[in-house]
C-alpha positions in Angstrom: -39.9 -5.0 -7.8 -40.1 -1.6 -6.0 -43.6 0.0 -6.4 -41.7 3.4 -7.7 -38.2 3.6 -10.1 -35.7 3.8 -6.8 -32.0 3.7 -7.8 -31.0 0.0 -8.9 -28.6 -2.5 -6.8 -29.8 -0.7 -3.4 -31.3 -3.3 -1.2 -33.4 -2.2 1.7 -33.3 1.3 2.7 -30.8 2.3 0.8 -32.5 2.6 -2.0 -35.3 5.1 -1.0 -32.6 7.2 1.0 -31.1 7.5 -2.9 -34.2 8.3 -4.4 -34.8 11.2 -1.9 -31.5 12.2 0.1 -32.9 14.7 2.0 -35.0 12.9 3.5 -32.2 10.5 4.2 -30.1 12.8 6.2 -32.8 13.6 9.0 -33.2 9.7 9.1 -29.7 9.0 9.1 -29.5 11.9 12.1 -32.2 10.4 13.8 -30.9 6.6 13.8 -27.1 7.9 14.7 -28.6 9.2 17.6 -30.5 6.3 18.9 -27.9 3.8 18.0 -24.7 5.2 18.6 -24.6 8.3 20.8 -23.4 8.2 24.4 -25.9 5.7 26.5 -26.5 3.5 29.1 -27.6 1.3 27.0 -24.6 -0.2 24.8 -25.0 0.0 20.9 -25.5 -3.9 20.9 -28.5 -3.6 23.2 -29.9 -0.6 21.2 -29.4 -2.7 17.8 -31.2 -6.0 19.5 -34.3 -3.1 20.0 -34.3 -2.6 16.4 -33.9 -5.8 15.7 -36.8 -7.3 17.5 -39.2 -4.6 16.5 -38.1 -5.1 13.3 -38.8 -8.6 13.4 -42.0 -8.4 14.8 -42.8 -6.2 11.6 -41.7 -8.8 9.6 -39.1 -6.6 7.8 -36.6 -8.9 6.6 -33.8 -6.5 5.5 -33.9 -4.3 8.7 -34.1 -7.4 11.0 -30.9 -8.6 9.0 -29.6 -5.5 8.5 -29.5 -4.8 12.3 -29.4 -8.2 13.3 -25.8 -8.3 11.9 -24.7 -5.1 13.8 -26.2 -6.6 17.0 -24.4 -9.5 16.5 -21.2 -7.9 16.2 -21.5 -5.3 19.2 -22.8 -8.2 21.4 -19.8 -11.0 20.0 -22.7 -13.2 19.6 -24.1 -15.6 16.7 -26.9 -15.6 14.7 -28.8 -18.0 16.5 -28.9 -16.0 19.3 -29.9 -13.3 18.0 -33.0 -15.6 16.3 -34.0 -16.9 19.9 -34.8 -13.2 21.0 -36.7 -12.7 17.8 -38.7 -15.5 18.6 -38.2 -15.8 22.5 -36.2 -13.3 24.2 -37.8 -14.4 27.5 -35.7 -17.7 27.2 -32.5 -16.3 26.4 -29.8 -15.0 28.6 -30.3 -11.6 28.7 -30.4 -8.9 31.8 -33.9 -8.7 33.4 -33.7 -5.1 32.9 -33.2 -5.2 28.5 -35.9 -8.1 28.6 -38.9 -5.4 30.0 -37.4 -2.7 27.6 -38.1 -5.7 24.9 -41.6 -6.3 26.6 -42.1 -2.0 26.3 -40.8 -2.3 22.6 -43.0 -5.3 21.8 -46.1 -3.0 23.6 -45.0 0.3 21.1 -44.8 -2.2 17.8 -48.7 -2.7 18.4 -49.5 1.2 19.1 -48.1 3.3 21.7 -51.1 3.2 23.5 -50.5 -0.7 24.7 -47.4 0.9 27.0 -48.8 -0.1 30.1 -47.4 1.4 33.7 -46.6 -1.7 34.9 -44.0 -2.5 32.1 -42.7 1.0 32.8 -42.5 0.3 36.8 -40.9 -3.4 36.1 -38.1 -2.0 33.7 -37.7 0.6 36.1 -37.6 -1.7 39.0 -34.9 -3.9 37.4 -32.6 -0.7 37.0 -33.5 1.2 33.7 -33.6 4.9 33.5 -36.4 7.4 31.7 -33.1 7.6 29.5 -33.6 4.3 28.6 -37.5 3.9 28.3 -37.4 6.7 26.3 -34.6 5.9 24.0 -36.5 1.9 23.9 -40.0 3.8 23.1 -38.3 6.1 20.3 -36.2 3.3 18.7 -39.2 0.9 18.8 -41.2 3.7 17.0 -38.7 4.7 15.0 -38.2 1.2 13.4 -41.6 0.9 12.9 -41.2 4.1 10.9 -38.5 3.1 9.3 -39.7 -0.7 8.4 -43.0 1.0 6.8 -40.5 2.6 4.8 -38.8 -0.4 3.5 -41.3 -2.3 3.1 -43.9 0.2 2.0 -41.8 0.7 -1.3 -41.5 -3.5 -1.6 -37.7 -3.0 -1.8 -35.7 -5.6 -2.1 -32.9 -7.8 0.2 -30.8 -10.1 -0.4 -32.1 -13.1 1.0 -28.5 -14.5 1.7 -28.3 -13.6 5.5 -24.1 -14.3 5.7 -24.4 -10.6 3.8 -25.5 -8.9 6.6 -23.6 -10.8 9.3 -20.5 -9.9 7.0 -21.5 -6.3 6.6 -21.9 -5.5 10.5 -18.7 -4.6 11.5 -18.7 -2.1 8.2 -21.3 -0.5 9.3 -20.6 0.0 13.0 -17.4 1.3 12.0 -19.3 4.2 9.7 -22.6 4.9 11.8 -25.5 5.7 10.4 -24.8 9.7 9.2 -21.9 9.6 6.7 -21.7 6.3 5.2 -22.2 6.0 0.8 -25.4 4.8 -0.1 -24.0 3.5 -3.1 -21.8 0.8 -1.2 
């Protein structure tokens, strides 16, 4: 049970954006920008970034919830996207989004744990200050954003096929004009 009266039938986020949309909008804004403007970094990669913060906050609905749209932007399974969670070093991924996960994993514990070599590794396997900044903000953001979810105690559907269903739903409406009430 939600530690305030949020809007029923609204797992996750959903329901606090209800409760309060305009502080949904700016957070909507915010995570349309990370996830799905114009980047180097393709919306699956940006998604995985969520997803493994997410994880290691041990959010269940914004793990799933981006898990799923990770999963569909990479044409992947679930298990995979499981092995990063638990050991993205093992997994075929690009050296480069691996030390982005490594700067994401450093941010999740306090932004202070960025240390320069992570930031000279990742950009010595090709990423930009585009793309550290965009992996520090997400990785931030999410923790934001899974304090938020979790803060509340909302709840999730434990049922993870819901999300994996839901992900090409929600890449197809982004983040900024989708119906909370869906």
């Amino acid at each position: 049970m939600a530690h305030i009266k949020l809007p029923e039938g609204l797992p996750g986020i959903r329901g606090p954006m209800a409760f309060r949309p305009e502080t949904a909008k700016p957070l909507n804004e915010l995570a349309e920008v990370l996830l799905r403007s114009d980047n180097s970094l393709t919306r699956g990669e940006r998604e995985l970034i969520a997803t493994y913060v997410s994880a290691l906050n041990d959010c269940f609905f914004c793990q799933n919830a981006h898990g799923g749209l990770a999963q569909h932007y990479l044409q992947c399974d679930m298990n995979f996207i499981d092995q990063v969670k638990v050991d993205y070093e093992s997994v075929a991924l690009s050296d480069k989004l691996k030390a982005l996960l490594a700067i994401a994993a450093s941010v999740q514990k306090g932004g202070k744990h960025v240390m320069p070599q992570q930031i000279e590794k990742a950009k010595s396997l090709g990423a930009t200050d585009n793309e550290i900044h965009d992996t520090v903000l997400i990785a931030a953001a999410f923790c934001m954003y899974n304090r938020y979810v979790d803060g509340l105690n909302t709840w999730a559907p434990q049922d993870r096929q819901i999300y994996i269903e839901r992900g090409p739903r929600r890449a197809a409406e982004g983040y900024i004009d989708f119906d909370l009430y869906k």
